[in-house]
N, C-alpha and C positions, 0 to 999 in steps of 0.2 A: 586379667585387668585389675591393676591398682586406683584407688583415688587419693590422690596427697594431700594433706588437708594443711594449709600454711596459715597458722594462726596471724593474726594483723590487730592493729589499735581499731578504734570506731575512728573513721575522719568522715563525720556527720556533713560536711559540704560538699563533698565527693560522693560518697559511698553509702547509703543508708539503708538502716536495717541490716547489714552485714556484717558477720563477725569471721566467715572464714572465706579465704580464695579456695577453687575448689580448681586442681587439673586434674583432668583426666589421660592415665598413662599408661604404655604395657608394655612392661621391665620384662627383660630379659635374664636371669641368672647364672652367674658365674658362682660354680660352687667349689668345693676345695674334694679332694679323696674320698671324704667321709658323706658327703654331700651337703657340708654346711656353706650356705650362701655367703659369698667376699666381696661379690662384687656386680655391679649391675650398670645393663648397656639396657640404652634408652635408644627409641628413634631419635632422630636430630630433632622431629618436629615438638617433640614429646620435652627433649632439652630447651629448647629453645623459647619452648612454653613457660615453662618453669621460672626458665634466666628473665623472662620478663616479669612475673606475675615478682619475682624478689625482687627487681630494680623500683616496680612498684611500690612493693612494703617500702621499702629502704626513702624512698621519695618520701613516703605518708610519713614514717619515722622522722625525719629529717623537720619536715613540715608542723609537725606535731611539737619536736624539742622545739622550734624557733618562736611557734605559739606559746609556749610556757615560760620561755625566756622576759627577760624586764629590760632588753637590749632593746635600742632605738631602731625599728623598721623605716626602711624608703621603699616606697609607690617607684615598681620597677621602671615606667615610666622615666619619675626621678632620675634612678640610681644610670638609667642609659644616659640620657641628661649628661649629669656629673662624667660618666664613664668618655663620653664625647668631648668632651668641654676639656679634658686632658689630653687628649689627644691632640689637639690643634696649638 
C-alpha cells in the first residue's frame, strides 16, 4: 500500500488547517526484464479517487488565480441574470 500525497494551496474558506490531500492506494507494478518499475495499474476505484481529489486542486487553483486577479467579479446570481436576459 502507497499514500499519494498531492500537494494543494491553503483555500482557508473551504479547507482549513490543510496542506495536503491524502489518497490512499495499492498500485500494482509493471516492471521491465530487469525488474525496474514502468508502469502502474491502479483499481479503477483507486483511479477515480485520484481524478477527483486533481479536479479539486484544479478548482481551488482556479479559485485562488481569480482571487488575486484585479478583474471585475459578478455575484453568480448576477452573471445567470445577464446570461438569461440574452437569451430571450
Amino acid at each position: 500500500m502507497v499514500w499519494v500525497y498531492i500537494k494543494k494551496c491553503i483555500f482557508a474558506e473551504l479547507i482549513k488547517n490543510r496542506d495536503m490531500i491524502t489518497v490512499k492506494v495499492n498500485p500494482q507494478y509493471i516492471t521491465d526484464h530487469v525488474g525496474r518499475k514502468m508502469s502502474v495499474v491502479l483499481p479503477i476505484k483507486d483511479f477515480k479517487s485520484i481524478m477527483e481529489q486533481l479536479e479539486e486542486l484544479e478548482d481551488v487553483r482556479l479559485y485562488d488565480e481569480a482571487k488575486k486577479s484585479k478583474e471585475l467579479s459578478i455575484p453568480i446570481d448576477k452573471a445567470f441574470e445577464m446570461i438569461e436576459a440574452k437569451r430571450k
